[in-house]
MIMARKOL-373235 format. One record per residue (C-alpha): residue number from 1; x, y, z. Coordinates in nm, 3 decimals, always signed. Layout:
// MIMARKOL-373235
marvo: NUM; xx: X; yy: Y; zz: Z
...
//
This chain:
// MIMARKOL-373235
marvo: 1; xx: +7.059; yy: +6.621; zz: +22.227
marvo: 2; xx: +7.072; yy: +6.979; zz: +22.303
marvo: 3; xx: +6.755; yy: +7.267; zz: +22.380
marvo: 4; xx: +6.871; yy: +7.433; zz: +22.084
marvo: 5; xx: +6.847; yy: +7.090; zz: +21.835
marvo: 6; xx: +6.556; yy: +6.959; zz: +22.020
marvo: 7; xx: +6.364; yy: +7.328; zz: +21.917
marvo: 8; xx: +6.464; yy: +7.299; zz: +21.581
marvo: 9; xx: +6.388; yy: +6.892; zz: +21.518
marvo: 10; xx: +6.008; yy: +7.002; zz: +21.681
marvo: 11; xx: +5.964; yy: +7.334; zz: +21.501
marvo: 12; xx: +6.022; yy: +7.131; zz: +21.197
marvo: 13; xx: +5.802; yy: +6.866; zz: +21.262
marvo: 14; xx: +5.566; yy: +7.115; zz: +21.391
marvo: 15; xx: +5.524; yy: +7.285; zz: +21.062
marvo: 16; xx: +5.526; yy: +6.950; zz: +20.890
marvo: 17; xx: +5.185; yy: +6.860; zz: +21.079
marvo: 18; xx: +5.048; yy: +7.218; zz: +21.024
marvo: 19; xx: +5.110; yy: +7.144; zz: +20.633
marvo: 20; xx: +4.948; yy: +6.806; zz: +20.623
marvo: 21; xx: +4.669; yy: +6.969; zz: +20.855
marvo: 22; xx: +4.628; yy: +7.269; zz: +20.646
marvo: 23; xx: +4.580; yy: +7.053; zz: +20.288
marvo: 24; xx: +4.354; yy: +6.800; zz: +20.468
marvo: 25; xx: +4.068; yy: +7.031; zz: +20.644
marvo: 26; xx: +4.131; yy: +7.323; zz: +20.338
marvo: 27; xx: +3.789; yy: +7.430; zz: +20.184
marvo: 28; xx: +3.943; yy: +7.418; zz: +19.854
marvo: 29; xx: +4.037; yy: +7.128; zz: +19.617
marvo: 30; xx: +4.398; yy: +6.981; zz: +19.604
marvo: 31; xx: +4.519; yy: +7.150; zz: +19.263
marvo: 32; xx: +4.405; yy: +7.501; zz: +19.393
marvo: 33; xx: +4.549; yy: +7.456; zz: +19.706
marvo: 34; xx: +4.873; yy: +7.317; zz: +19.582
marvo: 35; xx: +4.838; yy: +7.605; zz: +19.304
marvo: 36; xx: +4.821; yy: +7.847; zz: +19.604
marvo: 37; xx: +5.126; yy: +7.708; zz: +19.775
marvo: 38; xx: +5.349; yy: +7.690; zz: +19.459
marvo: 39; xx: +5.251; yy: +8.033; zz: +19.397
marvo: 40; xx: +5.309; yy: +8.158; zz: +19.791
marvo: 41; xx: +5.634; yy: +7.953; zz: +19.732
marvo: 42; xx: +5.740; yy: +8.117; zz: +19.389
marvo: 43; xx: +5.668; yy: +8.491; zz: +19.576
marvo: 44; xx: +5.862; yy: +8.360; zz: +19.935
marvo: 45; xx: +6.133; yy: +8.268; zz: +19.667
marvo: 46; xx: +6.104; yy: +8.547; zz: +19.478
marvo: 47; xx: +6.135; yy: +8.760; zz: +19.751
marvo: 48; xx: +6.472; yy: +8.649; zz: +19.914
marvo: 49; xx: +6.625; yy: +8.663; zz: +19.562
marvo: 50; xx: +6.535; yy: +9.038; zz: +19.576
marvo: 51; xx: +6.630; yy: +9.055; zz: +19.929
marvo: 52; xx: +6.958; yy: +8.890; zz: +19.861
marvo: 53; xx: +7.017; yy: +9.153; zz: +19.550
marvo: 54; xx: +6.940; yy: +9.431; zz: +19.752
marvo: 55; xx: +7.191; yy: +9.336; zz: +20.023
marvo: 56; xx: +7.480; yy: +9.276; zz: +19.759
marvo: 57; xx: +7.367; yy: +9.590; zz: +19.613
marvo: 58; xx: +7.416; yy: +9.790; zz: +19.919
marvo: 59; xx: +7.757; yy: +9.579; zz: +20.005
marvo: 60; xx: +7.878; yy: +9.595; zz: +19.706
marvo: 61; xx: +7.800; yy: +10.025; zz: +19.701
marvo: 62; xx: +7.934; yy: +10.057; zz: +20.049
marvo: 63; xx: +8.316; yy: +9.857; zz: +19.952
marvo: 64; xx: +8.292; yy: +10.084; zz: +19.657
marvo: 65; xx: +8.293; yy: +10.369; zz: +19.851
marvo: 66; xx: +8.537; yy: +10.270; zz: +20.143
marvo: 67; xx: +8.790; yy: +10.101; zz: +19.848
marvo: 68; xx: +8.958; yy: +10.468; zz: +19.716
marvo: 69; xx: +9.036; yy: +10.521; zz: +20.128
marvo: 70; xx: +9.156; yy: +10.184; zz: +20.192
marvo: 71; xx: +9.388; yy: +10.234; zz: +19.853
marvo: 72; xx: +9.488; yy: +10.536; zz: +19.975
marvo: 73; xx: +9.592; yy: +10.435; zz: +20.342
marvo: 74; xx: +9.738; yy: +10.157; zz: +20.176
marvo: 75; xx: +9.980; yy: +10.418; zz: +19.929
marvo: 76; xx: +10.044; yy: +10.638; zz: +20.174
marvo: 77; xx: +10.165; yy: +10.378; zz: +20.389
marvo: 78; xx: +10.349; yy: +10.247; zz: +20.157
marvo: 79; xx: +10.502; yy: +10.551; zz: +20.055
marvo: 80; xx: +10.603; yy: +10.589; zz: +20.454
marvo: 81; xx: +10.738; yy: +10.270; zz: +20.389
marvo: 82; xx: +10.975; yy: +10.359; zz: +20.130
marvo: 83; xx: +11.057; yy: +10.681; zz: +20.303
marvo: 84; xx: +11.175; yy: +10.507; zz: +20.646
marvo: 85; xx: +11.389; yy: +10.259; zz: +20.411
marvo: 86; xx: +11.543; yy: +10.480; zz: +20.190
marvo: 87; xx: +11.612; yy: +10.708; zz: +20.581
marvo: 88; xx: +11.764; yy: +10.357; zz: +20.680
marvo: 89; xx: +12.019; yy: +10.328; zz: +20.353
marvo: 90; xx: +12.135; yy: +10.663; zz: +20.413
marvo: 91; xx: +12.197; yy: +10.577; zz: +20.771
marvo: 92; xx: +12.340; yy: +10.283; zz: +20.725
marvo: 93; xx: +12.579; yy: +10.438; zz: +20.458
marvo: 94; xx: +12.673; yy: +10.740; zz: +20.687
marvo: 95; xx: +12.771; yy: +10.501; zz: +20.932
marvo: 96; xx: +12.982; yy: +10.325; zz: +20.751
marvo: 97; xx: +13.157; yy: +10.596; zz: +20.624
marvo: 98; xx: +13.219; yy: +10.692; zz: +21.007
marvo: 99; xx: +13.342; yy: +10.381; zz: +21.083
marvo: 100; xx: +13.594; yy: +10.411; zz: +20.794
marvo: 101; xx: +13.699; yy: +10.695; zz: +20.882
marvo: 102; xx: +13.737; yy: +10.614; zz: +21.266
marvo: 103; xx: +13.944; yy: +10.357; zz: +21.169
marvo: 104; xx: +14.135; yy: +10.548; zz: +20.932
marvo: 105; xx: +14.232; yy: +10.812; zz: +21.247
marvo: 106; xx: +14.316; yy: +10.508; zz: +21.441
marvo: 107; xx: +14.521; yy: +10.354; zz: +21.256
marvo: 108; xx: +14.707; yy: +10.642; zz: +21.206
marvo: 109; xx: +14.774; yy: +10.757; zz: +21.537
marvo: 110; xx: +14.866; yy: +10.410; zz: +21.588
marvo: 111; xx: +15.101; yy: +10.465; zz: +21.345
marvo: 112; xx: +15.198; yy: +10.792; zz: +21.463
marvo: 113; xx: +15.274; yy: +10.654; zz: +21.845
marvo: 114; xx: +15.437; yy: +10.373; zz: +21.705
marvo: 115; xx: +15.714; yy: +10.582; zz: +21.512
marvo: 116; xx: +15.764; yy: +10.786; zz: +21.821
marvo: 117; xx: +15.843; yy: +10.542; zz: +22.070
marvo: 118; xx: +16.085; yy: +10.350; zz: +21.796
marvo: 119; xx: +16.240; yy: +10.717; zz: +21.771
marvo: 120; xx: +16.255; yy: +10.780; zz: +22.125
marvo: 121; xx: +16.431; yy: +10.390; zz: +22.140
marvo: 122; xx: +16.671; yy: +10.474; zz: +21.909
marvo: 123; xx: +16.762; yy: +10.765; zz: +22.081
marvo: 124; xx: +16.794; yy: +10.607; zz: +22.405
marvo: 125; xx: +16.995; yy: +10.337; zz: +22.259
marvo: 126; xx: +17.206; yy: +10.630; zz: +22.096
marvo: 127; xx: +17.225; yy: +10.850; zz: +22.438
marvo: 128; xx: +17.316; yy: +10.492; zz: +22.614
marvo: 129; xx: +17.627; yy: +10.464; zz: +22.316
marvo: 130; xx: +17.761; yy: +10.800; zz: +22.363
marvo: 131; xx: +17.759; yy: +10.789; zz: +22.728
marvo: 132; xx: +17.917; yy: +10.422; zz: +22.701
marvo: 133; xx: +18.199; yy: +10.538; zz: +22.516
marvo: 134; xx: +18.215; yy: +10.875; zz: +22.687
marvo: 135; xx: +18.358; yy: +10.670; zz: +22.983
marvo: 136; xx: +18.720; yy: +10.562; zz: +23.024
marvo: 137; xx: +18.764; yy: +10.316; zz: +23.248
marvo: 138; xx: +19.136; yy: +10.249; zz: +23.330
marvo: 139; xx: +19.269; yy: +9.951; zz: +23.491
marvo: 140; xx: +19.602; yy: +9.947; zz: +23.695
marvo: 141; xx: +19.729; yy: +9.700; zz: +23.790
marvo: 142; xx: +19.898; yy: +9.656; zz: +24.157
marvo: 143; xx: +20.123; yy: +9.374; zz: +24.084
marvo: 144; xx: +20.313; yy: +9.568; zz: +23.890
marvo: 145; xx: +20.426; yy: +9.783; zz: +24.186
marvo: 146; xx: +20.794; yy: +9.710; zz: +24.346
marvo: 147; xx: +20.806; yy: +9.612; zz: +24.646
marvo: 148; xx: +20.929; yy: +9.908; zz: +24.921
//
């Protein structure tokens, strides 16, 4: 058993005995004595419910006054709260938009490189043509030749 029970088991004991003691060697009879205790009893009793009321009283006075500055940390955070998510839509949404349009650009200069290099193909293929025909080969033949 531990200090701390030990002390508590003999303090209780201790005050048993002291009771007992007390009613035994008391100079006055048993129904005024146990008249006296009831009545020390009813005022201990008494007491601790006023006690008790008190200290709810004063808890109860002291939440009401911290409540309205709790409620209004609590709005204006929430408030903040609202702020940074609304902040967050329109971020979100102005990104998007950028993206779009990025893309948009891209895609069109993808576009744009694309129609140039098919037109600078079909010009080469063209220029390649023209200088193809712009050639005249000519066989002869040496066979043909008499003979000297």
């Amino acid at each position: 058993m531990s200090k701390t029970a030990s002390f508590i088991l003999g303090s209780i004991f201790g005050a048993a005995a002291g009771v007992v003691a007390g009613m035994m060697l008391a100079p006055r009879p048993g129904a005024e004595s146990r008249a006296m205790a009831a009545d020390a009893m009813n005022d201990a009793w008494d007491s601790a419910v006023d006690t008790y009321e008190r200290g709810a009283r004063s808890v109860s006075d002291r939440l009401g006054d911290v409540r309205p500055g709790v409620d209004a940390k609590t709005d204006e955070l929430r408030a903040k709260v609202d702020l940074a998510r609304e902040r967050m839509d329109q971020l979100r949404d102005s990104l998007s938009e950028a993206v779009s349009s990025t893309s948009a650009q891209v895609s069109d200069a993808v576009n744009t490189v694309t129609d140039r290099v098919s037109s600078m193909a079909g010009d080469a293929a063209a220029a390649n043509e023209s200088a193809a025909q712009s050639v005249h080969v000519e066989v002869v033949d040496n066979a043909e030749k008499p003979a000297e």
